[in-house]
C-alpha positions in Angstrom: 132.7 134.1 81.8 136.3 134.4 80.4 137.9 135.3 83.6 136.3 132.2 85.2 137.0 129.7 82.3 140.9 131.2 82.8 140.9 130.7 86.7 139.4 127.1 86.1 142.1 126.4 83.7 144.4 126.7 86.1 143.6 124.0 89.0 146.6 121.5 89.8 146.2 118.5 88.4 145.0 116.4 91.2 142.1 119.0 91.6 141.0 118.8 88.3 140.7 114.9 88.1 138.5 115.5 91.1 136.4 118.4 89.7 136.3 115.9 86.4 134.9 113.0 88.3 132.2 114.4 90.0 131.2 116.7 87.0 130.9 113.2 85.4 129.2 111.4 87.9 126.5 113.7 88.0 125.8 113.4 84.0 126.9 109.9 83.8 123.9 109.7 87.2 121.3 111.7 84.8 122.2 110.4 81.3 124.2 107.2 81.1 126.9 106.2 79.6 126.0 106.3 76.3 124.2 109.4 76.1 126.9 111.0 77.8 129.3 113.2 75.6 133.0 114.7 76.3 131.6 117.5 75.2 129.0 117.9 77.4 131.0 116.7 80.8 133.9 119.4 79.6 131.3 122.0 78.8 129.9 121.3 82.7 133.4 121.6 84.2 134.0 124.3 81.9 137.2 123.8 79.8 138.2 122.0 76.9 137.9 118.9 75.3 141.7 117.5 75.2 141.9 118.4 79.1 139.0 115.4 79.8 141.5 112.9 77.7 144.7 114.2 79.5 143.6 113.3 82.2 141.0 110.0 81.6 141.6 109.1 77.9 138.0 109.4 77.3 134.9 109.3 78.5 135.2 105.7 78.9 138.2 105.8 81.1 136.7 108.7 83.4 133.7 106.4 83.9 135.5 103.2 84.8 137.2 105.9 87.6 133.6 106.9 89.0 132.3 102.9 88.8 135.8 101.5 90.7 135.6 104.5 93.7 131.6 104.1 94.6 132.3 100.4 94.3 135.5 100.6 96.8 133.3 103.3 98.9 130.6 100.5 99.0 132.9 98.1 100.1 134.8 99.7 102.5 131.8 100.8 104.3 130.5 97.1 104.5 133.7 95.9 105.4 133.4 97.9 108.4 129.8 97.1 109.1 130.7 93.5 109.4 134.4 93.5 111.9 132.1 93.1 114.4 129.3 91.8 116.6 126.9 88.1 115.8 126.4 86.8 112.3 123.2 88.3 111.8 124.2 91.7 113.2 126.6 91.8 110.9 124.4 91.3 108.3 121.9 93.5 109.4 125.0 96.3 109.8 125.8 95.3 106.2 122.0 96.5 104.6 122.4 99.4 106.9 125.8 100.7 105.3 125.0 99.9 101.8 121.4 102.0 102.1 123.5 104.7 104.2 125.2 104.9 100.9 122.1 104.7 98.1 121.1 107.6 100.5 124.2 109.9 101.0 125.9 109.4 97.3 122.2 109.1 95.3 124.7 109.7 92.0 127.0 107.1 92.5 124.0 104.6 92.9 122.5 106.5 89.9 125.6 105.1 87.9 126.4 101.6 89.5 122.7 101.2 88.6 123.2 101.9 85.1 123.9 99.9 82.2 128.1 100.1 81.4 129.5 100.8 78.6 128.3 98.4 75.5 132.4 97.0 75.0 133.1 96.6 78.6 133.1 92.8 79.5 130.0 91.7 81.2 128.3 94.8 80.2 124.8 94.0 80.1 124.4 94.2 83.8 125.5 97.0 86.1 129.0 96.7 87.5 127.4 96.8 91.0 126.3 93.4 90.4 130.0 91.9 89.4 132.3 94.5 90.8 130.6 95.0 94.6 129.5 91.0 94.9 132.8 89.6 94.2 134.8 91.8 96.4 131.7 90.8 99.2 133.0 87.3 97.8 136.1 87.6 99.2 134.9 88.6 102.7 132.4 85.2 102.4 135.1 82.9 101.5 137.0 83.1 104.5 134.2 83.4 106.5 132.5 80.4 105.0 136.3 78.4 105.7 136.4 79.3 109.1 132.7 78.0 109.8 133.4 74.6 108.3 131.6 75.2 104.6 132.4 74.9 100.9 134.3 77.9 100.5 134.2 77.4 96.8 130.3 78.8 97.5 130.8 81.5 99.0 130.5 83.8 95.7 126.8 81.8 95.0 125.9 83.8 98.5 127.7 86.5 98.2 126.1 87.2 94.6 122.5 86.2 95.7 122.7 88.8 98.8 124.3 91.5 96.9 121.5 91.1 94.1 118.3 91.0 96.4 120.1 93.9 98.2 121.0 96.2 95.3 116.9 96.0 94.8 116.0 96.9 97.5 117.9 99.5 97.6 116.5 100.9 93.9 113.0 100.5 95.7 113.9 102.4 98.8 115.0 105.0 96.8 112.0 105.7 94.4 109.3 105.0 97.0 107.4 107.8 97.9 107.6 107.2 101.5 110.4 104.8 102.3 110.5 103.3 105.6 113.6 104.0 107.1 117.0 102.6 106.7 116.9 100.3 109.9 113.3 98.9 109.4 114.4 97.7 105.7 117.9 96.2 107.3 115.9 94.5 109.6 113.8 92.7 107.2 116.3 91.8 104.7 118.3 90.4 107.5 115.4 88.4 108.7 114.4 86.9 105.2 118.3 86.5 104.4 119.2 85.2 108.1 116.4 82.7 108.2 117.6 80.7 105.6 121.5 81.0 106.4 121.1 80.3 109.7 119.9 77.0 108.8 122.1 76.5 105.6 123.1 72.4 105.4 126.5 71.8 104.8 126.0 70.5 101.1 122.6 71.5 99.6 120.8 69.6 97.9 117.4 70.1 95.9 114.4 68.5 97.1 112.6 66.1 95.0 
């Protein structure tokens, strides 16, 4: 056990951030936040306490690591999902990638899900629901300029889809028997597409 804690104590830095980050999103994933300890996610990665602040100044700065890379590895994969092909495929491409990704990194969704830490702003909700939207937000807004639209409503959408998406997503994953991926995009794209495809220029609510 010695001779192993020694070797470990000796990765290069840029390994042991890595090793440190996906030691914590596993216990971040099965605890949360708050019941999370640097003592426990240094006792997984087996070394000490003062290497876990070296490198993240705390528990809380390792975590807001984890939350910003699955949130960029959200977006990036949507991003890419939508450079091509019709409106609705594109949305439809969207659901795909983001349940591609509740499927492949089941920890990082595990932790976006998750309540963030009590002092963070916003905290009450998961990041996923700020971070992911308004970077989708940004994608919206200049798509919602070039079709002619209020692009100063393009986060209302962008939030609303995220949202209803996220859900799904928490449902496909504790289902026993979940359809799969492309039957739920296709759906969601239909219930989301139906109502965009007709969306007025300024909305109004009916009396």
């Amino acid at each position: 056990m010695l001779k192993r804690r020694e070797k470990s104590e000796r990765l290069p830095a840029a390994a042991r951030r890595a090793q440190l980050i996906e030691v914590g999103r596993a216990v971040f994933a099965k605890k949360g936040f708050e019941a999370t300890s640097v003592e426990e996610i240094a006792e997984q990665a087996k070394i000490s306490k003062p290497i876990v602040y070296e490198h993240f100044g705390g528990k809380e700065g390792l975590y807001a690591v984890i939350v910003d890379r699955e949130v960029e590895h959200i977006v990036g994969r949507i991003v890419e999902a939508v450079a091509t092909g019709s409106a609705r495929e594109r949305l439809e491409r969207a659901v795909i990638a983001y349940l591609s990704y509740v499927k492949e990194r089941p920890d990082g969704f595990a932790v976006l899900l998750r309540d963030a830490p009590s002092a963070a702003p916003r905290g009450e909700m998961p990041a996923l629901m700020y971070d992911l939207a308004d970077k989708v937000g940004d994608i919206f807004t200049q798509q919602f300029r070039d079709a002619g639209y209020d692009a100063k409503a393009a986060p209302i959408y962008a939030h609303a889809l995220v949202g209803m998406v996220a859900f799904v997503g928490q449902w496909w994953t504790e289902t026993r028997r979940p359809p799969p991926a492309e039957v739920v995009a296709a759906h969601v794209g239909a219930l989301a597409w139906m109502g965009l495809r007709h969306l007025p220029k300024k909305p109004t609510l009916q009396k």
